[in-house]
C-alpha positions, 0 to 999 in steps of 0.5 A: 470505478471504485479505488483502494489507494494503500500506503504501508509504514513498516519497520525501518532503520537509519543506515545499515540494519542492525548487527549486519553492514547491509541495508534493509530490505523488505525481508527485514521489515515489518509492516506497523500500519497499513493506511487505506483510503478507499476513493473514486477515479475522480479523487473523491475519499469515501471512506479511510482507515488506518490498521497498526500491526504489532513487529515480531522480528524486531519488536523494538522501534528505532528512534528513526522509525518512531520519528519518521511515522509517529507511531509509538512504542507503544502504539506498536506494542499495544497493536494487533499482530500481522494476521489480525490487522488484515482480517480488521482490514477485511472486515472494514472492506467487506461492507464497502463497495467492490473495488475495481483495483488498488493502487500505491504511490510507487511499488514498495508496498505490494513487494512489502505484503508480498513478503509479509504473505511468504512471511505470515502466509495470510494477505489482504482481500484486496491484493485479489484485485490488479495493482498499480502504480499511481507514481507511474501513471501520474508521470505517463499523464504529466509527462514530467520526469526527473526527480520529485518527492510526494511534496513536490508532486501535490504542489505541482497541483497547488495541493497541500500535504494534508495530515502527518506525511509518513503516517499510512493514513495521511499518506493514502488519503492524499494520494488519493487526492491525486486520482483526478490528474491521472487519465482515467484511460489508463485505469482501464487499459490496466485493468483489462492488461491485468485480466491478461496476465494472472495465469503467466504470473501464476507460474511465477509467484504460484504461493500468493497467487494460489491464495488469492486465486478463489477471490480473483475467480469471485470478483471477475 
């Protein structure tokens, strides 16, 4: 089984979202790097990736955005916008091997390409395939609850954060390294629950799936 784990860094803002009293959403965000890692079921990287994409909303990074990523003013300013960083990212996958799902640490960054989908109607390739939560099904084969931070996670198997935390890349590669605590069982039972649904969902979400729907009819 062939894995893409994704971890998007967008647009932020300490606090409110400048000129309103409300907070961001991912209406307001932008995404400046999509970091993939692309690994087996058992946690082994093949191979990893990282793709800036240039904000069109907000252009100008928060110094709160700027430290939290690393990423530049003018990392951003020099970077691709939104469309062409999918179609690199496309590319980077077409020679790679079929994936069989993607996952993210928790679901903010399929909510954030859904929105950047409605937004500059262009999606990655990948989001053909089923999507999972790695955070959930990490706390269903643990069994651990309560609250816990990517950290806290990686030390409970005596991992290191490897990398600069909150730089997509890092942050993919090292959930990644996750892969071969979680029961492989519940990789597959998603899969098959995911082939179930795609036509309920059709009628939901008809603009992202309808754009997706020819690369979901090739891969299956």
């Amino acid at each position: 089984m062939h894995i893409l784990v994704v971890d998007l860094e967008a647009t932020c803002w300490q606090g409110h979202l400048p000129g309103t009293v409300r907070r961001q959403t991912v209406n307001d965000m932008e995404v400046l790097e999509i970091g993939c890692a692309l690994a087996t079921a058992d946690g082994n990287v093949l191979d990893s990736a990282s793709f800036l994409a240039r904000p069109v909303l907000r252009p100008r990074l928060s110094e709160f955005c700027r430290e939290l990523t690393g990423i530049r003013q003018q990392d951003a300013d020099r970077a691709p916008h939104y469309g062409e960083a999918v179609a690199q990212l496309n590319a980077w996958l077409a020679d790679k091997p079929a994936i069989d799902l993607w996952v993210s640490w928790g679901d903010y960054d399929f909510y954030q390409l859904e929105a950047e989908f409605y937004r500059n109607h262009c999606a990655p390739a990948f989001m053909a395939r089923p999507h999972l939560n790695l955070k959930l099904a990490w706390r269903k084969t643990t069994g651990l609850k309560g609250r816990m931070d990517f950290a806290d996670v990686l030390a409970h198997h005596r991992l290191d954060f490897e990398g600069r935390p909150h730089r997509g890349v890092d942050d993919a590669r090292n959930a990644a390294r996750l892969l071969r605590h979680i029961d492989s069982r519940y990789l597959r039972l998603h899969l098959q629950w995911h082939s179930r649904q795609v036509l309920r969902h059709l009628g939901l979400k008809p603009g992202l799936l309808r754009y997706l729907l020819p690369g979901m009819a090739a891969r299956w």
